[in-house]
BAFI-3210 file (N, C-alpha, C; in Angstrom, 3 decimals, decimal comma, padded with zeros to 6 digits):
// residues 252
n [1|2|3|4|5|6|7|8|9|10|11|12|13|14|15|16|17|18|19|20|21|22|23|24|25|26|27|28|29|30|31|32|33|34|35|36|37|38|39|40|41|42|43|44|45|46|47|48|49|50|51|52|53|54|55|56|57|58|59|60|61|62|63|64|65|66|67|68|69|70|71|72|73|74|75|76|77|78|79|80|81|82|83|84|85|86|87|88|89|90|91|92|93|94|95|96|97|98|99|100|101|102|103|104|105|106|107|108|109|110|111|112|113|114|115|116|117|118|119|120|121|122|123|124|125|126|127|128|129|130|131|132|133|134|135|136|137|138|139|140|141|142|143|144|145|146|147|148|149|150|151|152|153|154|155|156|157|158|159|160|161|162|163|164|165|166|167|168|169|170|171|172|173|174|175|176|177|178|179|180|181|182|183|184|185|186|187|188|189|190|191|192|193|194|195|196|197|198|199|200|201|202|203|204|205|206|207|208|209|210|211|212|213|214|215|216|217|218|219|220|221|222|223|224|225|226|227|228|229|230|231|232|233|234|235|236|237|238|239|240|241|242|243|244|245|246|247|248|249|250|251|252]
n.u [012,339|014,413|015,322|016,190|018,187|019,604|020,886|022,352|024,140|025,266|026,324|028,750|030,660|032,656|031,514|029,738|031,828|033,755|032,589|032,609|035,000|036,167|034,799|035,355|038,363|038,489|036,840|038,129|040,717|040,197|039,629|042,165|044,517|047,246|050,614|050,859|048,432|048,381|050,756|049,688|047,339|048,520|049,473|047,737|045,889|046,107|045,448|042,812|043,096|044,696|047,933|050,424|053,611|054,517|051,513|050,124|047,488|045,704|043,440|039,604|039,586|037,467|036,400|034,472|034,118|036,659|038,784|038,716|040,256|043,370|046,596|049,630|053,306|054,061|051,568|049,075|046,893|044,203|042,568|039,029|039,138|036,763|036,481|035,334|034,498|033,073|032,296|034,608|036,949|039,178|042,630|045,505|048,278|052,026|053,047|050,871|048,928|045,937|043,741|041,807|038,577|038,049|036,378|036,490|034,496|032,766|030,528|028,857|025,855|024,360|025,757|027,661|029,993|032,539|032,896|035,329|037,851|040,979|044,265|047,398|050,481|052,670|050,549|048,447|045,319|043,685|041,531|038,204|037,456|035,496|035,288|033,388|033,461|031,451|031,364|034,272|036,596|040,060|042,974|046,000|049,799|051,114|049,209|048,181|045,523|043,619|041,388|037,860|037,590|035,710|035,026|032,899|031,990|029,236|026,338|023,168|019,691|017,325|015,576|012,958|010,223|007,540|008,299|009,707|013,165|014,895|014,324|014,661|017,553|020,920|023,874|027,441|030,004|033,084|036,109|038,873|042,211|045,085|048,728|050,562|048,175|046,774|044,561|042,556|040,891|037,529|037,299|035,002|034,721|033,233|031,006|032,284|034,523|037,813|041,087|043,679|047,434|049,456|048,452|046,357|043,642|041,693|040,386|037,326|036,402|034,200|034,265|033,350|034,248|036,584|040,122|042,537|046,264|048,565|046,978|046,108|042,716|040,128|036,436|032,925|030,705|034,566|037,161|039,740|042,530|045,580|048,172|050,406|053,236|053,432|054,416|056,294|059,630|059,779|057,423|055,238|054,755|056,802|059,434|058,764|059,649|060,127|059,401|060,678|059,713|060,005|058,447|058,873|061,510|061,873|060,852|062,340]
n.v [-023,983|-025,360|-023,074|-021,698|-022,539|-022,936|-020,327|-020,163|-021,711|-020,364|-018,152|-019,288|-020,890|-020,774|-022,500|-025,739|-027,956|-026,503|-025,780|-028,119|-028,825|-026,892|-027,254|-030,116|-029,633|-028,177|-029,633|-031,941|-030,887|-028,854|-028,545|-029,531|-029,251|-027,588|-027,443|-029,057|-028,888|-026,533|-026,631|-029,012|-027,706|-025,317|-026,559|-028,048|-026,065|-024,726|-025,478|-024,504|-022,163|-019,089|-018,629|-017,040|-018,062|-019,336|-019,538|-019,356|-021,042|-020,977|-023,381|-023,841|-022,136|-020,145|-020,031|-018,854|-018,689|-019,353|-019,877|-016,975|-015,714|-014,501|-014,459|-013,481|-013,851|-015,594|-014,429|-014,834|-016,677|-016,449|-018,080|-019,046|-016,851|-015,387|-015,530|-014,261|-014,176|-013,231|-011,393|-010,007|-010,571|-011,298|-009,740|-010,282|-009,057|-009,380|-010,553|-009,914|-010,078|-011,164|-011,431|-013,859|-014,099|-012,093|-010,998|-010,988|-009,595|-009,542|-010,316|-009,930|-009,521|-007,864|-007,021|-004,872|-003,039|-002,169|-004,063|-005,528|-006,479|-005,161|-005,981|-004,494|-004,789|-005,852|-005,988|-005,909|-006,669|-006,702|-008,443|-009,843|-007,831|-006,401|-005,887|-005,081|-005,207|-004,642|-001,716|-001,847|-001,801|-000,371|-000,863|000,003|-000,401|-001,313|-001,038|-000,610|-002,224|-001,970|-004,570|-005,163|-003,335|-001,924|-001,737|-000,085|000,000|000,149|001,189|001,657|002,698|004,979|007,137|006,670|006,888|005,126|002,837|-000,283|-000,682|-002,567|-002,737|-000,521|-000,542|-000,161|002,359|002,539|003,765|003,280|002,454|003,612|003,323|004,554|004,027|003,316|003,522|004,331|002,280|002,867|000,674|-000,087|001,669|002,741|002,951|004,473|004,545|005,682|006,798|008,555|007,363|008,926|008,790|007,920|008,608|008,326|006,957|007,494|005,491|003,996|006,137|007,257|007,322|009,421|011,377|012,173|012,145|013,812|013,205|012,148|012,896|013,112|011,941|012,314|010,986|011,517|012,730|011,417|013,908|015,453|016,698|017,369|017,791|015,217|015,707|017,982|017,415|017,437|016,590|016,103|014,982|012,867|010,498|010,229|010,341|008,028|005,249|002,528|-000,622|-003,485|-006,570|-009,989|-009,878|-007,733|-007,737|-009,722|-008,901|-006,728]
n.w [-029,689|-031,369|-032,641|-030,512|-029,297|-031,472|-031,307|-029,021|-029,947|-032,125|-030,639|-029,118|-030,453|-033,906|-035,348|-035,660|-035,553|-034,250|-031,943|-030,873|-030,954|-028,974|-026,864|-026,121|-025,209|-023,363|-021,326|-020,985|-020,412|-018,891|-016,281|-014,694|-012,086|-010,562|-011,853|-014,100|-015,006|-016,099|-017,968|-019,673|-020,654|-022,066|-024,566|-025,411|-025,907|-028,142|-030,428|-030,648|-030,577|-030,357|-029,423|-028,687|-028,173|-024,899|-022,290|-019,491|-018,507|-015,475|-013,845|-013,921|-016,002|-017,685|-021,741|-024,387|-027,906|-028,443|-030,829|-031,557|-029,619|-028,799|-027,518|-025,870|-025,276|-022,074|-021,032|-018,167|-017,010|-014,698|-012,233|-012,798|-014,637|-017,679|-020,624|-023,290|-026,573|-029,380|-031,395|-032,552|-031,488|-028,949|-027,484|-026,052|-024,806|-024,395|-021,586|-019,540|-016,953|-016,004|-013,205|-010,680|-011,497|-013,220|-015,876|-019,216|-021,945|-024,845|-026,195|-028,931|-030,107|-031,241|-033,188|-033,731|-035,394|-034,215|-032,257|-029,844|-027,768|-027,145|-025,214|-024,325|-023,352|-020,770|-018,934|-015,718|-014,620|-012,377|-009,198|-010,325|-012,157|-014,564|-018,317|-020,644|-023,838|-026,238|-027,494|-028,478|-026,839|-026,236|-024,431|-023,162|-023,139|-020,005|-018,149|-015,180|-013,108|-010,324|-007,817|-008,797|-010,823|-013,559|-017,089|-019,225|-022,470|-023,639|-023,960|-022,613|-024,920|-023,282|-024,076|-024,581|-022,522|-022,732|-023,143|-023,207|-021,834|-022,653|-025,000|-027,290|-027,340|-028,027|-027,137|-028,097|-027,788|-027,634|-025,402|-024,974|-023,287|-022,575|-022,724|-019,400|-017,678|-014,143|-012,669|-010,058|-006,956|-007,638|-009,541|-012,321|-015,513|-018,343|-021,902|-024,422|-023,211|-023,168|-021,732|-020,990|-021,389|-018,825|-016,589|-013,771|-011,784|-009,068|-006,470|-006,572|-008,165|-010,821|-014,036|-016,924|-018,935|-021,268|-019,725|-019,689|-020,751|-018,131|-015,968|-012,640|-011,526|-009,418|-008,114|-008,265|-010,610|-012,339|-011,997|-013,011|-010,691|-010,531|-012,760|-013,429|-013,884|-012,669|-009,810|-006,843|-006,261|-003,650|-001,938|-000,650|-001,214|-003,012|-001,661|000,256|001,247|-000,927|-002,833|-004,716|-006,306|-006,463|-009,405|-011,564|-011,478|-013,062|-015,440|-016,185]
ca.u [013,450|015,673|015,731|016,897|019,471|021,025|021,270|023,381|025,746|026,168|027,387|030,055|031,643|032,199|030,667|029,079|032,397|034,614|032,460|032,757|036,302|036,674|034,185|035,465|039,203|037,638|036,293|039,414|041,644|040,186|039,541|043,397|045,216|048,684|051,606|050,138|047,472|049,214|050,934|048,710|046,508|049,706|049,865|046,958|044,892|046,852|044,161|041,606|043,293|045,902|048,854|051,946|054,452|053,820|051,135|049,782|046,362|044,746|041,913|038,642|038,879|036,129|036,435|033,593|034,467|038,227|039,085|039,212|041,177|044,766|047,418|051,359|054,048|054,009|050,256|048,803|044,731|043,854|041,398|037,963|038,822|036,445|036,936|033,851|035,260|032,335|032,915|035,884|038,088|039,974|043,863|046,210|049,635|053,067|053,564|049,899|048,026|044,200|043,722|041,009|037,165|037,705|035,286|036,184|032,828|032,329|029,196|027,984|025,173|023,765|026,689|028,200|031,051|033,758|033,042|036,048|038,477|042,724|044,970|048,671|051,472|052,486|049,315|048,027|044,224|042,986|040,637|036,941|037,219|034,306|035,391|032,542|034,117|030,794|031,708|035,691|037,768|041,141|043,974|047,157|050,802|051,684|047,948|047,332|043,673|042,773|039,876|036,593|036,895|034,528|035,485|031,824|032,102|028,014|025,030|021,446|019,069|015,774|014,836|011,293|009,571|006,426|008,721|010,897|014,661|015,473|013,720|015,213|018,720|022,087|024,804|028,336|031,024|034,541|036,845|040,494|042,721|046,111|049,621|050,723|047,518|046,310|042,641|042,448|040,010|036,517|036,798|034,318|035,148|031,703|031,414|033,192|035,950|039,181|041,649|045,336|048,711|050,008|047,101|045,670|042,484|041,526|039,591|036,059|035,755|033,308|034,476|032,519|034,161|037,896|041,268|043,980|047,145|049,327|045,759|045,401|041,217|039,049|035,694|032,275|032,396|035,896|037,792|041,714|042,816|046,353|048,966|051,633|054,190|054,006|054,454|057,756|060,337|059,490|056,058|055,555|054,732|058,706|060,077|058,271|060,443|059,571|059,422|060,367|059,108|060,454|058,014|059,764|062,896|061,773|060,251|062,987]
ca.v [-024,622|-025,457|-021,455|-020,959|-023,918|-022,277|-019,072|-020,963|-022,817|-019,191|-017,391|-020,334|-021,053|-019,850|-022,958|-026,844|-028,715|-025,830|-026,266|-030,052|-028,855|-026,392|-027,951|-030,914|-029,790|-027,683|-030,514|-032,632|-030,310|-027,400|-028,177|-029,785|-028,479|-026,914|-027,059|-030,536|-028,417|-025,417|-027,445|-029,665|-026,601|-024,287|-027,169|-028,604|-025,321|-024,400|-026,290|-024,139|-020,515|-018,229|-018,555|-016,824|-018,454|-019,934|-018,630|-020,022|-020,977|-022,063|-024,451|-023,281|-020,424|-020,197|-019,714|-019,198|-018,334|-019,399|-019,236|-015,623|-015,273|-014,502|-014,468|-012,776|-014,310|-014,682|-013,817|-015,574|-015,970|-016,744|-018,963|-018,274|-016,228|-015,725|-014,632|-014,466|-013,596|-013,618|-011,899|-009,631|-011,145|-010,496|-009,697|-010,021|-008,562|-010,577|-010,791|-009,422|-010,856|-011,431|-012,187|-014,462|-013,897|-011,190|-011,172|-009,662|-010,188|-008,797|-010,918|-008,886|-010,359|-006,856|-007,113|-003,634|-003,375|-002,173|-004,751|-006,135|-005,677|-005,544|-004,930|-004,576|-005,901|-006,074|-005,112|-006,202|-006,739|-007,016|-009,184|-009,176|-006,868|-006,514|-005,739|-005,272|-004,537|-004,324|-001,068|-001,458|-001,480|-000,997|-001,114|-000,190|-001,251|-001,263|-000,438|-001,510|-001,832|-002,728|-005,161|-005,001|-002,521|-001,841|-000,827|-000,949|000,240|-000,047|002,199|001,326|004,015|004,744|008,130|006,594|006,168|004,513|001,738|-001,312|000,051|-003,252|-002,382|000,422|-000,652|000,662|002,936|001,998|004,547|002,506|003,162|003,981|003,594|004,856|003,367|003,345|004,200|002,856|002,219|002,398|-000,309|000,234|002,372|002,321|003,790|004,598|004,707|006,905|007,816|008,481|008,240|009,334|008,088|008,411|008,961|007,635|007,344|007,282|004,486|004,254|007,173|006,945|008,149|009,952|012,081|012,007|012,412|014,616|012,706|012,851|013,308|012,656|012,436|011,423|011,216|010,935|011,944|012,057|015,125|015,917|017,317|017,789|016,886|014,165|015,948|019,204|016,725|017,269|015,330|016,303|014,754|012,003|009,194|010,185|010,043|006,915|003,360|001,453|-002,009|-004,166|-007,579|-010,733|-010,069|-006,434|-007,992|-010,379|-007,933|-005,985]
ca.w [-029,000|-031,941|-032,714|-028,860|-029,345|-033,251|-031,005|-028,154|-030,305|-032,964|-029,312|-028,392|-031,777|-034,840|-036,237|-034,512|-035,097|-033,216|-030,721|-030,720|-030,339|-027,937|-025,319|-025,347|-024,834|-022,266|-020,373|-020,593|-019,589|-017,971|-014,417|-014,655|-011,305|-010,083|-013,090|-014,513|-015,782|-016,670|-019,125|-020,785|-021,273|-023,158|-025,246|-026,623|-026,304|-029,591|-031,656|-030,565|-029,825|-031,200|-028,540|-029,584|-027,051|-023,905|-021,951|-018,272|-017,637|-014,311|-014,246|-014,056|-016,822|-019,275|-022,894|-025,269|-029,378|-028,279|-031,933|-032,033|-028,508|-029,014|-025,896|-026,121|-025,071|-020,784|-020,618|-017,353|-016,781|-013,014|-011,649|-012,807|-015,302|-018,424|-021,956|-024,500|-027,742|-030,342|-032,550|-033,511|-030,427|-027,991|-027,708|-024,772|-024,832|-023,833|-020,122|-018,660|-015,987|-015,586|-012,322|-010,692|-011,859|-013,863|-017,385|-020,949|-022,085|-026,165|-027,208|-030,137|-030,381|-031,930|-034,281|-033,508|-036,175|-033,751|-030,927|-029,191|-026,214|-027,156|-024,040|-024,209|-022,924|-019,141|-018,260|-014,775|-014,607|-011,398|-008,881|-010,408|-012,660|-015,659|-019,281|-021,870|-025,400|-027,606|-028,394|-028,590|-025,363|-026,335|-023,179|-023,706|-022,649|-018,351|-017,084|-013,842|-012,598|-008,563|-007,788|-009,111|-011,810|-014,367|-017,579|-019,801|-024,070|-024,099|-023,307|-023,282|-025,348|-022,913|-024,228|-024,587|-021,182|-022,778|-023,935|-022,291|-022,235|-023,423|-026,929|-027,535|-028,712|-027,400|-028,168|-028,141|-028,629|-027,493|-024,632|-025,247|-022,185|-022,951|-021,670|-018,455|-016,513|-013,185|-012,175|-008,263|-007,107|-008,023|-010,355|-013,210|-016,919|-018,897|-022,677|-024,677|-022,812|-022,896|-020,731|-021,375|-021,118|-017,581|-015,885|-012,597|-011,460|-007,890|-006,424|-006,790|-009,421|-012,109|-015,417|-017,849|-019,613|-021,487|-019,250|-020,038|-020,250|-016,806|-014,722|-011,530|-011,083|-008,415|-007,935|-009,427|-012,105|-011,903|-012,392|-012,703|-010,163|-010,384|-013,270|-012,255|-014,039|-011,777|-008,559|-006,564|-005,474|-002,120|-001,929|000,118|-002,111|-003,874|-000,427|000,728|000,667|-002,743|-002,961|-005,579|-006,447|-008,169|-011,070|-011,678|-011,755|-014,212|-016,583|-016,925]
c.u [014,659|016,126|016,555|018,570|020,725|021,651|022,556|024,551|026,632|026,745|028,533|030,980|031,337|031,416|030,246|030,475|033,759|033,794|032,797|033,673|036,618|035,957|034,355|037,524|038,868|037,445|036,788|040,149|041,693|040,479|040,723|044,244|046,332|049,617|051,438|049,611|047,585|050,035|050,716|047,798|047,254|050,233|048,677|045,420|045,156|045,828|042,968|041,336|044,552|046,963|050,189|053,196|053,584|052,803|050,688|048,738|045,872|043,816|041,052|038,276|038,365|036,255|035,171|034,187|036,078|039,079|039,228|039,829|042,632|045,836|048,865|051,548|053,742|052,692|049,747|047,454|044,684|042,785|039,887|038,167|037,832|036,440|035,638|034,524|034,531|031,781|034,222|036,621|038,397|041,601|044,062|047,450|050,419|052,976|052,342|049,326|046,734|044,140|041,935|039,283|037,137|037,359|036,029|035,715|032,679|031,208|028,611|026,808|024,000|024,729|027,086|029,703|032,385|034,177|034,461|036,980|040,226|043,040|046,658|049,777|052,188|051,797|048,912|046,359|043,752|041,973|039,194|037,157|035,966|034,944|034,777|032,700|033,015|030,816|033,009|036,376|039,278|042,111|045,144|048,434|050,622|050,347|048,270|046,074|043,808|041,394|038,857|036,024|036,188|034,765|034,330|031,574|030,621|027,254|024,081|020,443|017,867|015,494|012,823|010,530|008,579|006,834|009,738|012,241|015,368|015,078|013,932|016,524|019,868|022,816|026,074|029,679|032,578|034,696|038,206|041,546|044,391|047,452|049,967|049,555|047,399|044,896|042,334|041,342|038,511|036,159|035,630|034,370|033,777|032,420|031,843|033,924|037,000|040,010|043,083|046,506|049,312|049,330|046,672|044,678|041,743|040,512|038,029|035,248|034,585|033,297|033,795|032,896|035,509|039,243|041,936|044,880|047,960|048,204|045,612|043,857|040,766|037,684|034,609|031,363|033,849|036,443|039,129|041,862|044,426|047,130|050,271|052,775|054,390|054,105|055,752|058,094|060,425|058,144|056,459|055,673|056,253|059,200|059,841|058,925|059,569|060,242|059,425|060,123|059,984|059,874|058,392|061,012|063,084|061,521|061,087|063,741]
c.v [-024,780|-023,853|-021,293|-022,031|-022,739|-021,171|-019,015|-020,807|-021,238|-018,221|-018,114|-020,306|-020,801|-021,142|-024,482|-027,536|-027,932|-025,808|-027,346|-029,687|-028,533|-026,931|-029,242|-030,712|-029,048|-028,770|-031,538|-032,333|-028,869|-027,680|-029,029|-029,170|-028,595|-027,274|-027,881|-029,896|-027,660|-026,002|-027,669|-028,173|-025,990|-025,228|-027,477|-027,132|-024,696|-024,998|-025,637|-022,985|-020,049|-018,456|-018,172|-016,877|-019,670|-019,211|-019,797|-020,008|-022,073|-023,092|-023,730|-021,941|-020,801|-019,485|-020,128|-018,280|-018,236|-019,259|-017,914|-014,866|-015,297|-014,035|-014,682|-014,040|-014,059|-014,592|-015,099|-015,022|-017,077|-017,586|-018,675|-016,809|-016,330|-015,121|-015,193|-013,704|-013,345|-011,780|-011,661|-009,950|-010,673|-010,659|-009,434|-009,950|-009,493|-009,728|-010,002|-010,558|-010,587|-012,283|-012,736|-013,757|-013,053|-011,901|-010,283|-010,485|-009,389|-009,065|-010,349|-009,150|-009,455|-006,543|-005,667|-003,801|-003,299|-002,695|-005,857|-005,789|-006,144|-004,688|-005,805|-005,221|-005,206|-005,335|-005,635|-005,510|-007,366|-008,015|-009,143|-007,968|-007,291|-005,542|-005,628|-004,705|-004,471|-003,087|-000,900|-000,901|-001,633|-000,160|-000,642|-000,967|-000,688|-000,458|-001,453|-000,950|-002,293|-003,520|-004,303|-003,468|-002,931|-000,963|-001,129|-000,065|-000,115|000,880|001,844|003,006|003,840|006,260|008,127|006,015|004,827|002,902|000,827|-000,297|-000,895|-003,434|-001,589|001,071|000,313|001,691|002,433|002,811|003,930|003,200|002,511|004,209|003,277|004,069|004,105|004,220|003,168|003,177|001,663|001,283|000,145|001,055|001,957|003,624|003,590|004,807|005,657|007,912|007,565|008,791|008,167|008,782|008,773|008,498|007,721|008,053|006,781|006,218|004,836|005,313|006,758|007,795|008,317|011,079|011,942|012,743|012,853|013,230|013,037|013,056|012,562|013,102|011,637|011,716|011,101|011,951|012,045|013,249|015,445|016,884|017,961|017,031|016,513|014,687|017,382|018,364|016,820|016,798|015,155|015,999|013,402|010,854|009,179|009,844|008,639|005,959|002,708|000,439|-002,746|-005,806|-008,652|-010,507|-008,596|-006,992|-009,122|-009,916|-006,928|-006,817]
c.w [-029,920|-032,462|-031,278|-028,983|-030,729|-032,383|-029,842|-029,004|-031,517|-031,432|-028,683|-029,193|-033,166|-035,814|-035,126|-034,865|-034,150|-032,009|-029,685|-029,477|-028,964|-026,815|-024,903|-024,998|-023,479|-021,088|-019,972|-020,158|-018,879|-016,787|-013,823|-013,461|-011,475|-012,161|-014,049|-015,271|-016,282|-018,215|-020,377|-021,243|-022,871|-024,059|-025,923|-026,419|-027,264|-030,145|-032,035|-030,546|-030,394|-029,984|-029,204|-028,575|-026,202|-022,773|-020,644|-017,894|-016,914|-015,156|-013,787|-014,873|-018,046|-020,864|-024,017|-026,648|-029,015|-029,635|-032,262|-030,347|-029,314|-028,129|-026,717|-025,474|-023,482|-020,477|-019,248|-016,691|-015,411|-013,160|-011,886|-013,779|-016,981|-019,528|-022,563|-025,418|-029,051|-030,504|-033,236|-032,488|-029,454|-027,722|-026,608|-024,850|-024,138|-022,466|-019,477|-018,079|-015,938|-014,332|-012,220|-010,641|-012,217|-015,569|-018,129|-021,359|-023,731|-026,980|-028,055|-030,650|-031,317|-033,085|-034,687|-034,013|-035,468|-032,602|-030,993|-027,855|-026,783|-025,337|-024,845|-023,579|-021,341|-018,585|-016,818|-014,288|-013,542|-010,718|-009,495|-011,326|-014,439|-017,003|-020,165|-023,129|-026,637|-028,118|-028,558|-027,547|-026,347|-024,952|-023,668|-022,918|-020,977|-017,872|-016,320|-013,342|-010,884|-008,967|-008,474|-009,893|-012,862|-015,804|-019,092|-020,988|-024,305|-023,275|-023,449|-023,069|-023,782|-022,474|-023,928|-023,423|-021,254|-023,443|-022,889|-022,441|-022,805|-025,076|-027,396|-028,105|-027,310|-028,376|-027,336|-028,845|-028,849|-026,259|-025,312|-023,851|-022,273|-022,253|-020,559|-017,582|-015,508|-012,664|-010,621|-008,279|-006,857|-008,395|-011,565|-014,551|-017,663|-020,519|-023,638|-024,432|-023,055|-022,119|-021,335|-020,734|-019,772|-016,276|-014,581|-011,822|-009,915|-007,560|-005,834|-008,050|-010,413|-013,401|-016,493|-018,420|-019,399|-019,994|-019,485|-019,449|-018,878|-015,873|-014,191|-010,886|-010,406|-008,547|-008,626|-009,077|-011,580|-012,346|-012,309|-011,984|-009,716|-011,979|-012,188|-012,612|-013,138|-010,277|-008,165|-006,132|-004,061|-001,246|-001,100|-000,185|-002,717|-003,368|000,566|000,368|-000,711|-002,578|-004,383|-005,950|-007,090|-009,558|-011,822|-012,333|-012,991|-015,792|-017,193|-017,977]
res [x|x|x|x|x|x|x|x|x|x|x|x|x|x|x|x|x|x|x|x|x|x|x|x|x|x|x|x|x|x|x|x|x|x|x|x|x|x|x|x|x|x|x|x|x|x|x|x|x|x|x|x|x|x|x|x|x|x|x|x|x|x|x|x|x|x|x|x|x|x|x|x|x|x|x|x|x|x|x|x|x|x|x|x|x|x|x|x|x|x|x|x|x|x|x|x|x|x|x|x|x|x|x|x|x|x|x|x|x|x|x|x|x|x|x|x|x|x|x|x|x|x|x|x|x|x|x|x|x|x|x|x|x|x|x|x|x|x|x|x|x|x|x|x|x|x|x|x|x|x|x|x|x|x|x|x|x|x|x|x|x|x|x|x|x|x|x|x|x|x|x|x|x|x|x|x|x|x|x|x|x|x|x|x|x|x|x|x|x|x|x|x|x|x|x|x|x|x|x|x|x|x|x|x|x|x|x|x|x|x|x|x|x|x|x|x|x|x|x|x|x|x|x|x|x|x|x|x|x|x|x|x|x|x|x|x|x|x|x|x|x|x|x|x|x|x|x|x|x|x|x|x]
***
């Protein structure tokens, strides 16, 4: 029991009085509603977390090893969102969004040297979406994802039939997901891929294997099926009304 307990408190914080810390600012001012809580949070969660500016978080989002989180300028985490940061961190670019119940999850708990998850800056991270950085997610600048993607930097070995697959150990190559892509909704990115700058990936795909920059791929696996730079201005999506937003107009 006190072995199952040391193993708890080394996955929360990096030591028992940052825990103290972070769970009990946690529990004072997490579940804090509307701008009240927004606030108090972007203020006294400085004690506990890298914040470089002001950044906006709901109530109800979960932080475990908050000491090695670090949030841009602008960054804004939704309702139910949760960050696990143990051990090499996690980085969030100025002005991205995490919307509500999406996970970046890095627990290293196999202590895989290049585990973590960076994303860039005005990124837009979708409903539900799943993040697992033990082998090195890195994001770059202006992705957008749709709901309930999946973007998972781990493999489990189970060459050996005559054996559990959980005894067997993983592998863990990274994913690399270049600027400006977009991840239709339910896509899912596998490990060791890459995908390239420009690139958009149709919804539902399942990626397994690198992207040419500029590819448009669907499907599973996915596959490029056209580049975006031979697309003409006579296509329908060019010709289609475009809408722009207050948060556009803010960003510029």
């Amino acid at each position: 029991m006190i072995e199952q307990m040391r193993y708890y408190l080394a996955g929360q914080a990096k030591s028992l009085p940052a825990y103290v810390l972070e769970q009990s600012l946690l529990t004072l001012f997490g579940w804090i509603p509307t701008v009240v809580g927004i606030g108090l949070r972007s203020a006294v969660y400085r004690l506990m977390m890298t914040l470089n500016g002001t950044a906006a978080i709901e109530n109800g989002v979960r932080l475990a090893y908050a000491s090695n989180i670090r949030l841009g300028r602008g960054v804004y985490l939704d309702y139910g969102v949760y960050l696990h940061a143990l051990p090499s961190g996690i980085t969030i670019g100025d002005n991205t969004f995490i919307m509500h119940h999406t996970m970046l999850h890095v627990f290293n708990f196999r202590r895989l040297p290049q585990a973590g998850i960076s994303i860039g800056r005005n990124c837009f991270i979708g409903e539900f979406n799943v993040i697992r950085g033990q082998g090195g997610v890195s994001i770059g600048n202006d992705v957008y994802t749709g709901p309930m993607v999946k973007i998972v930097a781990v493999n489990h070995v189970y060459r050996d039939p005559d054996r559990p697959i959980r005894e067997q150990g993983v592998t863990a190559q990274g994913i690399v997901i270049e600027d400006d892509v977009w991840l239709g909704a339910g896509v899912t990115v596998l490990d060791g891929v890459t995908i390239g700058r420009g690139s958009i990936i149709g919804a539902g795909a399942v990626v397994t294997h690198n992207v040419p920059p500029y590819s448009i791929a669907v499907g599973t696996p996915a596959k490029p099926i056209r580049d975006r730079r031979e697309i003409g201005h006579n296509s329908y999506y060019q010709n289609a009304e475009v809408f722009w937003g207050t948060l556009e107009e803010i960003r510029k």
